[in-house]
N, CA, C and O atoms as a MOPAC input file, in Angstrom:
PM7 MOZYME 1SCF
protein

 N    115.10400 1   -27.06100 1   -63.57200 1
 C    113.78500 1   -26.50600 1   -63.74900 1
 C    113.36300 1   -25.74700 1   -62.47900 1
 O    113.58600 1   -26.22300 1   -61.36600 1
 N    112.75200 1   -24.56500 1   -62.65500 1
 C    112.27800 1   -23.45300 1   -61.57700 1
 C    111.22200 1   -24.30300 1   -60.53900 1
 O    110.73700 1   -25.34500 1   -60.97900 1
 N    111.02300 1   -24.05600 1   -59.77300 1
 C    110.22700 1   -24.77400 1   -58.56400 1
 C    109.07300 1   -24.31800 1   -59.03600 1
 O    109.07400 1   -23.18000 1   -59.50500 1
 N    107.91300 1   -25.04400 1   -59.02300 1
 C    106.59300 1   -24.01900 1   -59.22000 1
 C    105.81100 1   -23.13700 1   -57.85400 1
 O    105.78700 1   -23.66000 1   -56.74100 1
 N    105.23700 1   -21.85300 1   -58.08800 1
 C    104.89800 1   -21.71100 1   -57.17400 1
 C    103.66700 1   -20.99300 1   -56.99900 1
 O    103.23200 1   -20.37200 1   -57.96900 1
 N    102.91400 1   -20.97800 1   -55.70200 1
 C    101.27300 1   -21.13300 1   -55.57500 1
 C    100.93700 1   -19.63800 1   -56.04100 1
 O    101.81500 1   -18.83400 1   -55.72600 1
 N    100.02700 1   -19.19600 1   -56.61300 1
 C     99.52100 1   -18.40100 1   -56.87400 1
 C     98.93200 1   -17.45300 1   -55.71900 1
 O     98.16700 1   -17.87600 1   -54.85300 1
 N     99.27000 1   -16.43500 1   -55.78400 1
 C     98.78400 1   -15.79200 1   -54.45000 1
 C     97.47000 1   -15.94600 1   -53.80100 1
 O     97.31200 1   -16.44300 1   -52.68600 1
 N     96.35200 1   -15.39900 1   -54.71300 1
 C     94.92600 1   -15.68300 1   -54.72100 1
 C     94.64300 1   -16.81700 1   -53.77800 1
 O     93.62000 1   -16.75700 1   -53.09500 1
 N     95.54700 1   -17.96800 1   -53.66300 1
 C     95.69100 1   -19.04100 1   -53.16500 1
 C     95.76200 1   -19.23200 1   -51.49000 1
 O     95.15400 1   -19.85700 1   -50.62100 1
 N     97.23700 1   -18.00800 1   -51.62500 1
 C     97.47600 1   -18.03200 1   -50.14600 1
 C     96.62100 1   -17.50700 1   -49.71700 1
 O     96.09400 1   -18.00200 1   -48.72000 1
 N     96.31900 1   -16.78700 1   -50.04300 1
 C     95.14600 1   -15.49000 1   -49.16100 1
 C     94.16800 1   -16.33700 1   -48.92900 1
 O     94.05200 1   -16.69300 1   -47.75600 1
 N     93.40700 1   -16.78000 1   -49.72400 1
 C     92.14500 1   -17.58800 1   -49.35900 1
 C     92.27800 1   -18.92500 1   -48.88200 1
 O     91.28600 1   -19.64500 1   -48.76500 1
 N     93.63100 1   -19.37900 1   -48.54700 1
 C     93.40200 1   -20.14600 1   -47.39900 1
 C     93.94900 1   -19.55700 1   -45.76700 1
 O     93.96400 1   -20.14700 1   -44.68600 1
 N     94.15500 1   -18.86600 1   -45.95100 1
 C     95.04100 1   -18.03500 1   -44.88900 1
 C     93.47600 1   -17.41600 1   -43.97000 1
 O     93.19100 1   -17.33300 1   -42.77600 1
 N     92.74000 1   -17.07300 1   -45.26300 1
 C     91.46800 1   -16.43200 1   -44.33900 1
 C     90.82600 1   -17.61400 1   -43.34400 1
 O     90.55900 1   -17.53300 1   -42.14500 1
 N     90.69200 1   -18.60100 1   -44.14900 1
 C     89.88400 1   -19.66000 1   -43.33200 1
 C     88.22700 1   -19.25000 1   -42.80500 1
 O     87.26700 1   -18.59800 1   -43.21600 1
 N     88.73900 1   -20.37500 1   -41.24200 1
 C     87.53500 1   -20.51700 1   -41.15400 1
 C     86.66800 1   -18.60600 1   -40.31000 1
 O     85.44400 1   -18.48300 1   -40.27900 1
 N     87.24900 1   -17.90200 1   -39.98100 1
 C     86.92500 1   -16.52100 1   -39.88500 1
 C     86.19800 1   -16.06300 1   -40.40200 1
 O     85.06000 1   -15.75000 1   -40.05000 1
 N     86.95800 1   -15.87600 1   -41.78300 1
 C     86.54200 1   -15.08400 1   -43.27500 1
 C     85.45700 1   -15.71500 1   -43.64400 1
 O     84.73900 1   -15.13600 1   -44.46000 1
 N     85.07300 1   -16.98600 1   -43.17300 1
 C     83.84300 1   -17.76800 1   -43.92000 1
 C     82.43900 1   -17.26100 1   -42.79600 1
 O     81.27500 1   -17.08700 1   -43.15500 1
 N     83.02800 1   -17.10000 1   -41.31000 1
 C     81.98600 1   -16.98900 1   -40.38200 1
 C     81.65600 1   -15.02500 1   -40.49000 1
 O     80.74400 1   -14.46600 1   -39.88000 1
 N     82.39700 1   -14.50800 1   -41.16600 1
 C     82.08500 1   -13.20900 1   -41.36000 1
 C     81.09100 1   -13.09400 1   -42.07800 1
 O     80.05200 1   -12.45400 1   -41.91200 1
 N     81.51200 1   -13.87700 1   -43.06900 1
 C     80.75800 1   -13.43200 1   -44.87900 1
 C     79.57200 1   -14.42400 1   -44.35500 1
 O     78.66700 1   -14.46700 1   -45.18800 1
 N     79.32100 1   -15.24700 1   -43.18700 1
 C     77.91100 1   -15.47900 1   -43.23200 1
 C     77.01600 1   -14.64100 1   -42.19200 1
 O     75.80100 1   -14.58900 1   -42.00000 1
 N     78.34500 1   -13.87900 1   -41.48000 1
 C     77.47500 1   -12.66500 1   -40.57700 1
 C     76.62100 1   -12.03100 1   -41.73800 1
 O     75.41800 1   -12.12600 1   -41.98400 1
 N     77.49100 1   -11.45000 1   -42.28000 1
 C     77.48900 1   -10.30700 1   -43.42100 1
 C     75.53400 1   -10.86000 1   -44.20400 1
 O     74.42200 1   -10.34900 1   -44.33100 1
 N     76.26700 1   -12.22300 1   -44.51700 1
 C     75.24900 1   -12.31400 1   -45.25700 1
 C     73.43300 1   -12.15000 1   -44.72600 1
 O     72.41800 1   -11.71300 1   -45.26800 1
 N     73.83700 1   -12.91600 1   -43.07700 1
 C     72.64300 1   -12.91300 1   -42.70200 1
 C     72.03600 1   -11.66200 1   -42.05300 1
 O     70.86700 1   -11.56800 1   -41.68100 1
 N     73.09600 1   -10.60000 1   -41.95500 1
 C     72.71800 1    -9.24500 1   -41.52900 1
 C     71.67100 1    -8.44900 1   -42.21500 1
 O     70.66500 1    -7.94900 1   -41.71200 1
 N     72.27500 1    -8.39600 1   -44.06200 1
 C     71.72100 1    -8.41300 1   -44.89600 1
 C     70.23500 1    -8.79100 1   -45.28800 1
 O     69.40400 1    -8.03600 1   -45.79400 1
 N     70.07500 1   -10.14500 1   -44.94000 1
 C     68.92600 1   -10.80500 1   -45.31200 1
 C     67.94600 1   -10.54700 1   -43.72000 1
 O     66.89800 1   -11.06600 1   -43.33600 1
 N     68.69900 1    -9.69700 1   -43.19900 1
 C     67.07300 1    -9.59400 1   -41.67400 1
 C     67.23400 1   -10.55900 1   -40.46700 1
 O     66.36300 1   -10.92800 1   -39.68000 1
 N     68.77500 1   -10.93500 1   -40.51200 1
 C     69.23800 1   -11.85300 1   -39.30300 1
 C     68.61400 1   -10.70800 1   -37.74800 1
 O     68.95200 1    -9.55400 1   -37.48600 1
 N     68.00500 1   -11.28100 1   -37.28200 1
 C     67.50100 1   -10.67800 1   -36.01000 1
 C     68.65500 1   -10.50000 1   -35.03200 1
 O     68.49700 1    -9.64900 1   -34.15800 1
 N     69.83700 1   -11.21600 1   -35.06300 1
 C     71.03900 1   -11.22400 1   -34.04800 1
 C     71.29400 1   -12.63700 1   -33.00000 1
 O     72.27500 1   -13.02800 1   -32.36900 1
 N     69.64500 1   -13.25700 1   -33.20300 1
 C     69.72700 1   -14.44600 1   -32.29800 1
 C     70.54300 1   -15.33500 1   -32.85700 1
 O     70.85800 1   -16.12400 1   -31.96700 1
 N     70.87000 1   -15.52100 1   -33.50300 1
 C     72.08100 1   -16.77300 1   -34.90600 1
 C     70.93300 1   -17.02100 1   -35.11500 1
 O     71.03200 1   -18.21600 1   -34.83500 1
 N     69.68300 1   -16.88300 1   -35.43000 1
 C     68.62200 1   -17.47000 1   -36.51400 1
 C     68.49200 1   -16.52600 1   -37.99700 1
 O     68.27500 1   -15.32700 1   -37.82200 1
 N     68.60600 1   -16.98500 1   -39.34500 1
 C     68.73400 1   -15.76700 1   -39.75600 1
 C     66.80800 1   -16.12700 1   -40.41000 1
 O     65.91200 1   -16.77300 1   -39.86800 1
 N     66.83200 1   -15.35000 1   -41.76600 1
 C     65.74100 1   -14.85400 1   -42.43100 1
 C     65.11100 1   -15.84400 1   -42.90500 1
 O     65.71500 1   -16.66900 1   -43.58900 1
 N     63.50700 1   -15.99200 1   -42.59100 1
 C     63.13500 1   -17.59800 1   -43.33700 1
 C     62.78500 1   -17.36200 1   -44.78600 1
 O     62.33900 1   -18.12900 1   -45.63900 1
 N     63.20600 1   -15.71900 1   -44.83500 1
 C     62.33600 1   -15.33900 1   -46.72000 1
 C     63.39900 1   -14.73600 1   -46.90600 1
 O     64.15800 1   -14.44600 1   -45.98100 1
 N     63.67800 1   -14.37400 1   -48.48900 1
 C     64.74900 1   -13.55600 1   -48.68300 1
 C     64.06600 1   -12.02300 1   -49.29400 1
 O     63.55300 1   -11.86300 1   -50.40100 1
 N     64.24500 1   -10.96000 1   -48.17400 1
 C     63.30800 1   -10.00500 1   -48.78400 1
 C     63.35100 1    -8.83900 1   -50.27000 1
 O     62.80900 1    -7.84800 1   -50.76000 1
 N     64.18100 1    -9.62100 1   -50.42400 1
 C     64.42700 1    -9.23800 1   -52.09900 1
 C     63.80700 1    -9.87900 1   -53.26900 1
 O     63.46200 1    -9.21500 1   -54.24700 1
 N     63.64800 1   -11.22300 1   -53.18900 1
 C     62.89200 1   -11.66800 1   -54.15300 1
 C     61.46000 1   -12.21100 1   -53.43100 1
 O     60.58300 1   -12.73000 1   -54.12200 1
 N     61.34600 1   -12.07400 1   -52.27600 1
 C     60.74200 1   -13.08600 1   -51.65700 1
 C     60.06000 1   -14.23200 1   -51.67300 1
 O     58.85400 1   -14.45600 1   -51.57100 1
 N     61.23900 1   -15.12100 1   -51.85400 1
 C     61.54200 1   -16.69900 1   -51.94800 1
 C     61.58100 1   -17.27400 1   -50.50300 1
 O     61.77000 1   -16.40000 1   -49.65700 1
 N     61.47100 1   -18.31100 1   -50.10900 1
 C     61.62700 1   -18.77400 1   -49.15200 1
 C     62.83700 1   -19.26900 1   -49.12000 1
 O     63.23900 1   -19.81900 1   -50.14500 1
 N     63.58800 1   -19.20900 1   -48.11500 1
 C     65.07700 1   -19.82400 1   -48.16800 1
 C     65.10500 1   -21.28100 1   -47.53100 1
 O     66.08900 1   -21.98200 1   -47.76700 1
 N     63.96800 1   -21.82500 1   -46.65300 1
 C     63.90400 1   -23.11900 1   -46.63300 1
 C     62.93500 1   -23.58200 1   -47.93700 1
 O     62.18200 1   -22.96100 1   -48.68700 1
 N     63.37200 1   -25.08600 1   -47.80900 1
 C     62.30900 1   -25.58000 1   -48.71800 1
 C     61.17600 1   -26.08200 1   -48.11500 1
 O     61.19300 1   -25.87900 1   -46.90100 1
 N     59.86300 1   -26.86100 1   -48.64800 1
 C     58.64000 1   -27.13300 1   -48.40700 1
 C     58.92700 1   -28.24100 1   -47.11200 1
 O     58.07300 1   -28.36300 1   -46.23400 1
 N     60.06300 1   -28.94700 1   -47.08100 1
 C     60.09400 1   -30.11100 1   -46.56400 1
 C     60.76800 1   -29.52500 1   -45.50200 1
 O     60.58000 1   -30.14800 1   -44.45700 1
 N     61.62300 1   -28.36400 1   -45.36700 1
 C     62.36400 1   -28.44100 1   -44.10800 1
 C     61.52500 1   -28.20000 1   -42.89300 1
 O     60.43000 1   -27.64700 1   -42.99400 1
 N     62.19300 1   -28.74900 1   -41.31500 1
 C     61.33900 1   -28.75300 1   -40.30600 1
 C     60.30900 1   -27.60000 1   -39.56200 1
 O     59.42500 1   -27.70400 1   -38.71200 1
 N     60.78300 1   -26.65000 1   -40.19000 1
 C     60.80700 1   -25.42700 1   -39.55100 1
 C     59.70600 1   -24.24000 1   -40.32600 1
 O     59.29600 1   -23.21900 1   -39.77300 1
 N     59.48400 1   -24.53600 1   -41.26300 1
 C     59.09300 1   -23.93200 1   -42.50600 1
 C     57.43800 1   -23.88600 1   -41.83200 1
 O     56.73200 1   -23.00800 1   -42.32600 1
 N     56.92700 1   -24.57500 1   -40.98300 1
 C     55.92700 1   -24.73300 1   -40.39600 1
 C     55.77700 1   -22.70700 1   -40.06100 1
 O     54.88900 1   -21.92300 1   -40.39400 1
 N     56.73900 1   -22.54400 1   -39.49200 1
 C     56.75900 1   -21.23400 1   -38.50800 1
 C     56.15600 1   -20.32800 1   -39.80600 1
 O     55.01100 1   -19.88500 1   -39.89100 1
 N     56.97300 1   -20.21600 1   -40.54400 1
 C     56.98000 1   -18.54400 1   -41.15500 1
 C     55.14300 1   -19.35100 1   -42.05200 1
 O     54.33100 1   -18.42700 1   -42.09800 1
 N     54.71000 1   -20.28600 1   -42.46900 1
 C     53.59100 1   -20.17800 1   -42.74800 1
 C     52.35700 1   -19.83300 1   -41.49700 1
 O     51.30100 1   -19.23100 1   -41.69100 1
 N     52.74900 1   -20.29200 1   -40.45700 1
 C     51.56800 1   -20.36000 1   -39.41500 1
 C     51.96800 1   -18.52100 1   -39.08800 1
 O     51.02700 1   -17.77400 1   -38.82000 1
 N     53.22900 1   -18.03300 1   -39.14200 1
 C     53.48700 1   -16.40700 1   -39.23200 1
 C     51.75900 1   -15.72700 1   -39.88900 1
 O     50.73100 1   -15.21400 1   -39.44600 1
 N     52.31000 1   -16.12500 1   -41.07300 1
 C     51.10300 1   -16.05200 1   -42.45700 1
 C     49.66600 1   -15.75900 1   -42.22300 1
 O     48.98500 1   -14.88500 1   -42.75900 1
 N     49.35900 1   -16.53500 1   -41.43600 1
 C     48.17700 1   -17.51700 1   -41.31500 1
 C     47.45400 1   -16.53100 1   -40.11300 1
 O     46.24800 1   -16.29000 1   -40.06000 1
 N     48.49500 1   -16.02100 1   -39.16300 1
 C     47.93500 1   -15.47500 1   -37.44500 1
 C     47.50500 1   -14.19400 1   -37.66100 1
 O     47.63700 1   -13.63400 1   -38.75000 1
 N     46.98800 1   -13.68000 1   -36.67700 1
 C     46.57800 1   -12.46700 1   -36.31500 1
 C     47.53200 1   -10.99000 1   -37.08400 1
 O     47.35800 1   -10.07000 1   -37.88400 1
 N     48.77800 1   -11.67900 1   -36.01900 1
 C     49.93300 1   -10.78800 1   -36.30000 1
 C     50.08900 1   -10.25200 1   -37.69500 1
 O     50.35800 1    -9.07100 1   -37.91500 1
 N     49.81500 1   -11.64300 1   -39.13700 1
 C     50.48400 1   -11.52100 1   -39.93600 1
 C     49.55100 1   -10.78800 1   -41.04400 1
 O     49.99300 1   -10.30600 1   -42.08700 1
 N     47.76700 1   -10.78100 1   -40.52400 1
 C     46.88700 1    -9.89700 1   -41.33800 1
 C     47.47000 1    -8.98800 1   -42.44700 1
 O     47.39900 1    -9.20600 1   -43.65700 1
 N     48.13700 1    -7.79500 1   -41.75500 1
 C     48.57700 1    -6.98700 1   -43.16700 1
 C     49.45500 1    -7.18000 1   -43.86900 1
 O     49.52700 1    -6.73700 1   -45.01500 1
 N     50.33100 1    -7.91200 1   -43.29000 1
 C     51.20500 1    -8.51700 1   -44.71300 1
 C     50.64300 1   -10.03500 1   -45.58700 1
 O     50.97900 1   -10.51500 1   -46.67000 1
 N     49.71400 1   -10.44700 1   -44.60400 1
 C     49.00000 1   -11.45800 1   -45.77600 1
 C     47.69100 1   -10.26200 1   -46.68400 1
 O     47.61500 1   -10.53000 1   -47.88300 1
 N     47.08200 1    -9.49500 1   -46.38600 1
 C     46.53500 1    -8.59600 1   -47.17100 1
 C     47.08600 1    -7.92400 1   -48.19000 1
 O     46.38400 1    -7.44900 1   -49.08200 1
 N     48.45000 1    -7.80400 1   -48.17100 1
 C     49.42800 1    -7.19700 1   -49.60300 1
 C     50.03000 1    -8.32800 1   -50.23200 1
 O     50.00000 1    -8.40400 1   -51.46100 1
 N     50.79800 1    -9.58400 1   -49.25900 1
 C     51.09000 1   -10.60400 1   -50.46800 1
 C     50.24600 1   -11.67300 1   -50.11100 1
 O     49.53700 1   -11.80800 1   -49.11400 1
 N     50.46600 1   -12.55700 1   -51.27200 1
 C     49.64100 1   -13.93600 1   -51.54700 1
 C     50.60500 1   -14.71600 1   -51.88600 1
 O     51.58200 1   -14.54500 1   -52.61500 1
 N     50.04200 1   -16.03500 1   -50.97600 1
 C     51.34400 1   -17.01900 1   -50.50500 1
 C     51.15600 1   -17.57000 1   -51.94500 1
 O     50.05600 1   -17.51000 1   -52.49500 1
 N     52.51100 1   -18.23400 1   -52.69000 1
 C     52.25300 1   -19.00500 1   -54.09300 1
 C     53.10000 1   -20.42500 1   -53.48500 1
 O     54.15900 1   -20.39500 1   -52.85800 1
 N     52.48600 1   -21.37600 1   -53.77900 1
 C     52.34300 1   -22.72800 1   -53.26000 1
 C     53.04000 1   -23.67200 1   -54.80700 1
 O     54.07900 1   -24.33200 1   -54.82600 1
 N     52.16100 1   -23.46200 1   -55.86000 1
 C     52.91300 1   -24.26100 1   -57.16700 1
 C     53.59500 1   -22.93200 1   -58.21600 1
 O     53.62800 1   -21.71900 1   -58.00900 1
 N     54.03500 1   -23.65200 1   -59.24400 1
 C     54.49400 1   -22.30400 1   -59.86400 1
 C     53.44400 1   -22.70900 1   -61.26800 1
 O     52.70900 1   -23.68200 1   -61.43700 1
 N     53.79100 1   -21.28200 1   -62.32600 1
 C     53.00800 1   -21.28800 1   -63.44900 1
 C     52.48000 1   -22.74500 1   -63.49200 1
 O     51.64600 1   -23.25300 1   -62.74300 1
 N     52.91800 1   -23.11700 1   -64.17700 1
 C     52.19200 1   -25.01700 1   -64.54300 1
 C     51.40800 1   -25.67200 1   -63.59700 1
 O     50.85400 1   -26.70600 1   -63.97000 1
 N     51.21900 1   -25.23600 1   -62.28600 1
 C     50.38200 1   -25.85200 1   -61.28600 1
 C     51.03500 1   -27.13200 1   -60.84800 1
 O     50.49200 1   -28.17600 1   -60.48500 1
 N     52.39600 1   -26.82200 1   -60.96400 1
 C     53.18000 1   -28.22700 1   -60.56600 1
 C     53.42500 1   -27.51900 1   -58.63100 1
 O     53.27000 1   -26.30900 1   -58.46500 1
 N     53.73000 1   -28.27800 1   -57.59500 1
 C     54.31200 1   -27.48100 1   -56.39700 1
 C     55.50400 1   -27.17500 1   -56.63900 1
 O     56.28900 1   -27.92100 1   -57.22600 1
 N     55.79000 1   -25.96000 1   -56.18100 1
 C     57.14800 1   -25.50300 1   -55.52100 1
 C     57.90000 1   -26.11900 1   -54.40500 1
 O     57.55300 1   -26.06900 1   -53.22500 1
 N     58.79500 1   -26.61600 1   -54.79700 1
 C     59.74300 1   -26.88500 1   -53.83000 1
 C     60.44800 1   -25.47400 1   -52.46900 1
 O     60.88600 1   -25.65300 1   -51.33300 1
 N     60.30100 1   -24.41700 1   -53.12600 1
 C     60.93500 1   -23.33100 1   -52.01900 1
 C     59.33300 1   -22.39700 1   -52.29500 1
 O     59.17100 1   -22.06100 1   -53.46800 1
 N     58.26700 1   -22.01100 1   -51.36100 1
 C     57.40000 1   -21.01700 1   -51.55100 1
 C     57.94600 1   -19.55400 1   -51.65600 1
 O     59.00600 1   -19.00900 1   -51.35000 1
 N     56.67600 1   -19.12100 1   -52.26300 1
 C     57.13100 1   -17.90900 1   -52.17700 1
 C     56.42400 1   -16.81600 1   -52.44300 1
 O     55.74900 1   -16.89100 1   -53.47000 1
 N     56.35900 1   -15.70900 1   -51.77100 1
 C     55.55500 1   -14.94500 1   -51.59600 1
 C     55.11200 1   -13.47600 1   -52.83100 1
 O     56.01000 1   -12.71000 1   -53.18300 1
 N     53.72200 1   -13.30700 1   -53.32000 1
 C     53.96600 1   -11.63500 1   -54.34800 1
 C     52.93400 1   -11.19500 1   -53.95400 1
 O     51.86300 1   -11.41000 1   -53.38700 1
 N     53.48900 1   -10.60200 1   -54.36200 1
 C     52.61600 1    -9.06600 1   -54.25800 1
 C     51.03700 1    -8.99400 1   -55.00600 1
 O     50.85300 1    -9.06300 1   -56.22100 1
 N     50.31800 1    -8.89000 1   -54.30300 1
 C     48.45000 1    -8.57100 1   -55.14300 1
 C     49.08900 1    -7.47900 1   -55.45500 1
 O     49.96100 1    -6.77000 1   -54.95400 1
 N     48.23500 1    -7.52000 1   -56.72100 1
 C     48.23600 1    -6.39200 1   -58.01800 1
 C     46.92800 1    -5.31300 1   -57.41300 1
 O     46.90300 1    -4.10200 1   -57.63200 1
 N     45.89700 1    -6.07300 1   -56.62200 1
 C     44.90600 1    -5.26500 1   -56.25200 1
 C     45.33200 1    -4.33600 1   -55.37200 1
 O     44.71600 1    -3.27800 1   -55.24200 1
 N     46.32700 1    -4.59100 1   -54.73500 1
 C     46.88900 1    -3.31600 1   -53.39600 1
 C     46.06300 1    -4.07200 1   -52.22400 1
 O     45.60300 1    -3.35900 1   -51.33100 1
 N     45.82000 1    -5.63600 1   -52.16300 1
 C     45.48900 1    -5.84600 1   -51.07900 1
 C     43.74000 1    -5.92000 1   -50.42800 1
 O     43.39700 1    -6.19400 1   -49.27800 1
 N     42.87200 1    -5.57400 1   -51.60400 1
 C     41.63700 1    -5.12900 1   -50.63100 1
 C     40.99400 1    -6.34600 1   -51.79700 1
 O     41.24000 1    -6.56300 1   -52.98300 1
 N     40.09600 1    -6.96100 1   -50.82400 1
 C     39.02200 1    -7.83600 1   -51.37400 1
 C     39.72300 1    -9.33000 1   -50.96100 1
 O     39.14600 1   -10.38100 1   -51.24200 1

């Protein structure tokens, strides 16, 4: 009987390792607004979801962001959403857009 043997797909993706994994999370966090410090994006600005959840330690920051001086005109265009439809909380917040354009 023929020896069996590994499927290429196989070799390659272990061959990349641990590299190929620290790229594709460059990549990723480049993408998402990684500043360069190794901290990457606390929102994802595509859907804008929060990428921590309610509980993680840090999550403090990008709301008190929100909240400051600094963050006036972008809290004047979005409105932070805290529960979802049902008025249950969200586990990950997340931010939309006023329909008003912001004024009032």
């Amino acid at each position: 009987m023929a020896e069996k043997r590994t499927p290429r797909r196989f070799v390659v993706k272990k061959a990349r390792g641990r590299q190929y994994k620290e790229r594709q999370a460059a990549r990723v966090n480049r993408r998402l607004g990684g500043d360069g410090s190794g901290h990457g994006a606390s929102v994802n600005p595509f859907t804008n979801k929060f990428l921590k959840s309610r509980s993680h330690p840090t999550v403090q920051k990008e709301l008190d962001f929100y909240n400051s001086p600094q963050g006036a005109d972008f809290k004047r265009d979005y409105e932070l959403k805290t529960t979802n439809a049902l008025g249950r909380p969200r586990k990950f917040f997340k931010y939309k857009k006023r329909k008003d354009g912001g004024e009032g």
